[in-house]
DRENDO-1510 file (C-alpha; in Angstrom, 1 decimal, always signed):
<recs>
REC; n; res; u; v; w
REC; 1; UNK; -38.8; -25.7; -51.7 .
REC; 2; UNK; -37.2; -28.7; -50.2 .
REC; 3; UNK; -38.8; -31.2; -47.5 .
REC; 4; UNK; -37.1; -33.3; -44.5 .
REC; 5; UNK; -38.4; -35.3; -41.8 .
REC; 6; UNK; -38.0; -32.3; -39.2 .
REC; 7; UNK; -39.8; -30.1; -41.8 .
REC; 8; UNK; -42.5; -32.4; -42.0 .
REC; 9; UNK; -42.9; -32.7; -38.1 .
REC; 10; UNK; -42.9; -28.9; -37.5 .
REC; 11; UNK; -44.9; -27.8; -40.5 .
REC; 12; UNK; -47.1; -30.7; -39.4 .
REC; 13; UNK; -47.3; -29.9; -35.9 .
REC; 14; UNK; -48.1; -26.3; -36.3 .
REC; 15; UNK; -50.8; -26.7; -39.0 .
REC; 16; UNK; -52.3; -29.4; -36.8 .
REC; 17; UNK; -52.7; -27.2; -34.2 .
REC; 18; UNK; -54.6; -24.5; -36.3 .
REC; 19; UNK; -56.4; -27.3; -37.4 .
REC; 20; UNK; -57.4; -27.6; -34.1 .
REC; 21; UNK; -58.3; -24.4; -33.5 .
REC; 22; UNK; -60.6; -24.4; -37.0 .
REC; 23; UNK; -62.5; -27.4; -35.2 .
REC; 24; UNK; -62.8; -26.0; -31.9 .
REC; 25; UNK; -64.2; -22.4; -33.4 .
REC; 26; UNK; -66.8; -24.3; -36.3 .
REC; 27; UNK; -70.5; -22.9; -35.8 .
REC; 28; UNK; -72.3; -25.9; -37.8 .
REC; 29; UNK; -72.0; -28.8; -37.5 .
REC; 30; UNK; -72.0; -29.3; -41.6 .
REC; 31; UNK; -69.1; -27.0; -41.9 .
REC; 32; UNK; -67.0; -29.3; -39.3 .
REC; 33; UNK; -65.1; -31.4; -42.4 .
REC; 34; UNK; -64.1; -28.7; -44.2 .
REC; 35; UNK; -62.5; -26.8; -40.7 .
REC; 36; UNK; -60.9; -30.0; -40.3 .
REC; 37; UNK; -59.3; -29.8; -43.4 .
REC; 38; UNK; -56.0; -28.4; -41.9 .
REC; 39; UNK; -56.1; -30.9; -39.1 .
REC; 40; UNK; -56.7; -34.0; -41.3 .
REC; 41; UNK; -53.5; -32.3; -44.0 .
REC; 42; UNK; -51.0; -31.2; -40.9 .
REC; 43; UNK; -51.6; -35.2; -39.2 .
REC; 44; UNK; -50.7; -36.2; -43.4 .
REC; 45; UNK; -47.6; -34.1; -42.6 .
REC; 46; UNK; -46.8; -35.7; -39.4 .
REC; 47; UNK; -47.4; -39.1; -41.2 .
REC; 48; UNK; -44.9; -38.4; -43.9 .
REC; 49; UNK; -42.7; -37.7; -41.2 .
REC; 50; UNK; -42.6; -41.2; -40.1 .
REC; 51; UNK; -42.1; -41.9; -43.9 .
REC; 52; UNK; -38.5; -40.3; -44.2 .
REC; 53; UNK; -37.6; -41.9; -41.1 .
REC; 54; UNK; -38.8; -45.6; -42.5 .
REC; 55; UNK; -36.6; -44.9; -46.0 .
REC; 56; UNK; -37.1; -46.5; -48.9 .
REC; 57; UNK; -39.3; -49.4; -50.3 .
REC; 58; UNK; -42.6; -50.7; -48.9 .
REC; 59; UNK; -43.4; -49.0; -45.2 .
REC; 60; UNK; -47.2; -48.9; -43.0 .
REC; 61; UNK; -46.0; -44.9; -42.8 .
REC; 62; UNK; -46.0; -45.5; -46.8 .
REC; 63; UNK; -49.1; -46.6; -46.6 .
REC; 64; UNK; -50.7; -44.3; -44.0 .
REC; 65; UNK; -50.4; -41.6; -46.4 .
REC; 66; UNK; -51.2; -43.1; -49.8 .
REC; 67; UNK; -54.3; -43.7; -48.1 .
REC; 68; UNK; -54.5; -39.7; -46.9 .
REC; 69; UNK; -53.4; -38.4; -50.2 .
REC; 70; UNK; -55.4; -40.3; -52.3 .
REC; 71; UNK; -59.1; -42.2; -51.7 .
REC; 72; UNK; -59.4; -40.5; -48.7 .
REC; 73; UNK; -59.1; -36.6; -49.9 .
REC; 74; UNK; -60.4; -37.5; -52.8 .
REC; 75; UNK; -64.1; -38.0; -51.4 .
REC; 76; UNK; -63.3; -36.1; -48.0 .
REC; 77; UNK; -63.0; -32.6; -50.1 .
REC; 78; UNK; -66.1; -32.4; -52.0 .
REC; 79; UNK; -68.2; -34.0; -49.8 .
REC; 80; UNK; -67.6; -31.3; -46.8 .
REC; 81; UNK; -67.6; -28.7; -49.4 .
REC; 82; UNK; -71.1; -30.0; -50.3 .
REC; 83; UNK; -72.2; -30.3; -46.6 .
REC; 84; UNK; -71.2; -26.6; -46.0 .
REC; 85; UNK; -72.5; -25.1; -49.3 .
REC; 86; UNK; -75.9; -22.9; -49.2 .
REC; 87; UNK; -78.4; -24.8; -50.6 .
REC; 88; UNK; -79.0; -22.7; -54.0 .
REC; 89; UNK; -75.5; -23.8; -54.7 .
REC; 90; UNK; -75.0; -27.8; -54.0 .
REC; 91; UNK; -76.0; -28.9; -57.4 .
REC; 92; UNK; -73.6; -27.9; -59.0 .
REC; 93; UNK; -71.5; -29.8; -56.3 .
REC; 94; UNK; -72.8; -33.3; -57.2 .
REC; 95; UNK; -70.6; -33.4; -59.8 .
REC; 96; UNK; -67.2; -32.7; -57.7 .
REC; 97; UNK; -68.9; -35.1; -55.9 .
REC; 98; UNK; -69.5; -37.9; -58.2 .
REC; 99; UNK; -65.7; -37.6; -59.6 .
REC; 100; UNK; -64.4; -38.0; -55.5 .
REC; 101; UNK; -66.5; -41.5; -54.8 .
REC; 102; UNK; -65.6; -42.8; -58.7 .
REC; 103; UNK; -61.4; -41.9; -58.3 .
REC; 104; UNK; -61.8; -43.1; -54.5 .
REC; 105; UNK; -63.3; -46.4; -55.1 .
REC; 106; UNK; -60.5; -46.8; -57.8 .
REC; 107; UNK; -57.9; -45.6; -55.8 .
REC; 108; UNK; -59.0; -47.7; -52.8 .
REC; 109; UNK; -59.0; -51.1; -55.3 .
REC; 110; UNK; -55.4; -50.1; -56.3 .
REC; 111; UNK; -53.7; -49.5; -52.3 .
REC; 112; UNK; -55.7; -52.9; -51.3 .
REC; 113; UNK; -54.2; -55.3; -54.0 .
REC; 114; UNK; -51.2; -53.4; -54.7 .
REC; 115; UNK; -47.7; -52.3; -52.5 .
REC; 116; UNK; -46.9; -48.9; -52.4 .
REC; 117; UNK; -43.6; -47.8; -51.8 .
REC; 118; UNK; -41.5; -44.8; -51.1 .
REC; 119; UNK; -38.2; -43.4; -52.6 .
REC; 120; UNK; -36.2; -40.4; -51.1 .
REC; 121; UNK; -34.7; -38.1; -54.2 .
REC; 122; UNK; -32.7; -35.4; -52.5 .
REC; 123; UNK; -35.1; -33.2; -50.8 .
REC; 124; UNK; -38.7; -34.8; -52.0 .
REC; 125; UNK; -40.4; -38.6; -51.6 .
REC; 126; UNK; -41.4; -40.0; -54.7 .
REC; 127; UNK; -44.3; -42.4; -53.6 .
REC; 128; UNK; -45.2; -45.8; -55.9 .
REC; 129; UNK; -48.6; -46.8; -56.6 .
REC; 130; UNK; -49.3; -48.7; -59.7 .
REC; 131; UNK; -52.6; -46.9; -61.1 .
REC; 132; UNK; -54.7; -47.9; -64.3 .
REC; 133; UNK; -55.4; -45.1; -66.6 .
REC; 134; UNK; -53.2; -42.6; -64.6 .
REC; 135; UNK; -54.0; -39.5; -66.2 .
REC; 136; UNK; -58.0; -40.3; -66.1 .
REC; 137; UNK; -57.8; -40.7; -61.9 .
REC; 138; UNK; -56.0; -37.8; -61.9 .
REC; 139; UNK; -57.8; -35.9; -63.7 .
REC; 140; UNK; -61.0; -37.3; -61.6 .
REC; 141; UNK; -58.9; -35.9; -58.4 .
REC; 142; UNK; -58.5; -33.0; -59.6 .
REC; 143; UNK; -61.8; -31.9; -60.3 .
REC; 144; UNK; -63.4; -33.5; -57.0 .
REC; 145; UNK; -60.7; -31.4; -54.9 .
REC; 146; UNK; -60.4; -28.1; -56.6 .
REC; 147; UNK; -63.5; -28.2; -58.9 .
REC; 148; UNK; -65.3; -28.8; -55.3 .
REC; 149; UNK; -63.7; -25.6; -53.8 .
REC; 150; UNK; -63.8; -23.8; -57.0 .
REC; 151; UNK; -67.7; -24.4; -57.4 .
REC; 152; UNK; -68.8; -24.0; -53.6 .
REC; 153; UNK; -69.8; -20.9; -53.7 .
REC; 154; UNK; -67.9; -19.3; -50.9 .
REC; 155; UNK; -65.6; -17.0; -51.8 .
REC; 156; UNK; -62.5; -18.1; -49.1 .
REC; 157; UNK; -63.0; -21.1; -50.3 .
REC; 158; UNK; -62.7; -20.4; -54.0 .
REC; 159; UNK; -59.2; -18.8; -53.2 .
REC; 160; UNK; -58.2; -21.7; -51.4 .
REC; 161; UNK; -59.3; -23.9; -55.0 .
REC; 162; UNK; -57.7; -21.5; -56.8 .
REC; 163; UNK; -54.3; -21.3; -55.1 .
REC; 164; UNK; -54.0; -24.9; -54.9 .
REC; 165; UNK; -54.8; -25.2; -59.0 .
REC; 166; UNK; -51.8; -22.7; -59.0 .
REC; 167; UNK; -49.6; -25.2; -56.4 .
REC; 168; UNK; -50.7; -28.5; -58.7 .
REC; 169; UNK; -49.7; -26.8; -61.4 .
REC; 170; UNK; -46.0; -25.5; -60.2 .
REC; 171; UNK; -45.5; -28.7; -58.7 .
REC; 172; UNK; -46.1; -30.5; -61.6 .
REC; 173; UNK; -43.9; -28.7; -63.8 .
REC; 174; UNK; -41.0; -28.4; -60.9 .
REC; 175; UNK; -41.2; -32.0; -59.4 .
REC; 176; UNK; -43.0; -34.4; -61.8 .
REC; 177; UNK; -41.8; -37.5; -60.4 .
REC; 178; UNK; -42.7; -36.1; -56.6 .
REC; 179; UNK; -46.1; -35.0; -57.7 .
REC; 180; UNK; -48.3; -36.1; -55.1 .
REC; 181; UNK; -45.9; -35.3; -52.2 .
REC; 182; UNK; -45.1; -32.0; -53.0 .
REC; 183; UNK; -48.7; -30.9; -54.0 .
REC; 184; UNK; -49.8; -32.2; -50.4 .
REC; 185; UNK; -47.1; -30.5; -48.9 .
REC; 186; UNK; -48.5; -27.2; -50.6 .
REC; 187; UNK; -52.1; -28.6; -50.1 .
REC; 188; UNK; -51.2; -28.4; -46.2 .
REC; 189; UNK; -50.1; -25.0; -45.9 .
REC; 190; UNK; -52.5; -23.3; -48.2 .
REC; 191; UNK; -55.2; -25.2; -46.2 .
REC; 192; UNK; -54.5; -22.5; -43.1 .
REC; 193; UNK; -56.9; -20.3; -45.6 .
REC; 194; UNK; -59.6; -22.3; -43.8 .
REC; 195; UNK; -59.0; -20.1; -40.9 .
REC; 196; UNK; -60.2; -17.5; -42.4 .
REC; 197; UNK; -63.0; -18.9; -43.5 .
REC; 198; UNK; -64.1; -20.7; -40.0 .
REC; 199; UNK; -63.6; -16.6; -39.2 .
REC; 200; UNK; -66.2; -15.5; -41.2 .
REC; 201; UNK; -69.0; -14.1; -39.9 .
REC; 202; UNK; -72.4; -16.2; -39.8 .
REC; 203; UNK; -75.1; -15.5; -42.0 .
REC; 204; UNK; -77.4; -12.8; -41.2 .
REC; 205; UNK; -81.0; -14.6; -40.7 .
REC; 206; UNK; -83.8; -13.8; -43.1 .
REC; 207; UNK; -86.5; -11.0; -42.5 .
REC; 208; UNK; -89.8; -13.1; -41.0 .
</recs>
């Protein structure tokens, strides 16, 4: 796999606009974050764009999508997962949950007192952010994002959990300094599974 600023911009472009089309074709209005999942990951692509363009060191495209990647996906996930869930399911969601607002409030603190800064290696961005008790938050991250999926109850959206625990875990062991971009990079395209599951058909109303 190997990233550039015109990959970015048309693998964000094109995911954005099925993003689009997940928004546009929602039926509740509690399943609208998760549908906009793809929108939210292809405009992350877009941003990262900007970011190869910018270069090295401290950039606001830097910045932009620190904030994406991190805090904000952190408690974006398992709170939409939680709003879409059947209601026999969502405790188990609290948990997920809990994880996302603990790792985004920490993870918020560390992007508001500290610089984060990019650094182009070949084909991948390494991005900079100087986090206490790294493997703690990321284990947090980890369980609000996939646990979330993994626990909703819908099967689509298990897949989608489980094919991104498969895409942390390859991109870990291939790019471990490029961590974060390369996951979200996989994170974006797996996230066109939400197609299928704004696709799905509705619920069949109880027997009165």
């Amino acid at each position: 796999m190997c990233w550039s600023a015109t990959a970015d911009l048309v693998a964000g472009t094109a995911i954005s606009a099925a993003g689009i089309v997940c928004v546009v074709r929602v039926r509740r209005a509690r399943d609208l974050p998760v549908a906009a999942l793809p929108l939210l990951l292809g405009a992350h692509q877009l941003v990262e764009a900007a970011a190869w363009r910018a270069g090295d060191g401290c950039s606001p495209a830097a910045t932009a999508w620190a904030v994406i990647a991190l805090p904000l996906l952190a408690l974006w996930v398992p709170a939409g997962v939680l709003l879409a869930a059947p209601p026999e399911v969502r405790w188990r969601l609290w948990g997920p949950l809990a994880a996302g607002l603990a790792t985004a409030a920490v993870l918020s603190y560390c992007l508001a007192t500290r610089t984060v800064t990019a650094e182009i290696r070949g084909h991948t961005i390494g991005y900079g952010v100087n986090v206490p008790w790294m493997p703690l938050v990321l284990t947090g991250y980890l369980f609000a994002t996939l646990g979330s999926l993994l626990l909703g109850g819908d099967r689509r959206l298990r897949i989608l959990g489980a094919v991104l625990a498969v895409g942390a875990l390859a991109c870990s062991a291939l790019w471990r300094l490029e961590f974060a971009s390369t996951w979200c990079a996989f994170a974006a395209v797996a996230s066109l599974l939400v197609l299928g599951w704004v696709r799905r058909p509705p619920a069949a109303s109880p027997v009165t």
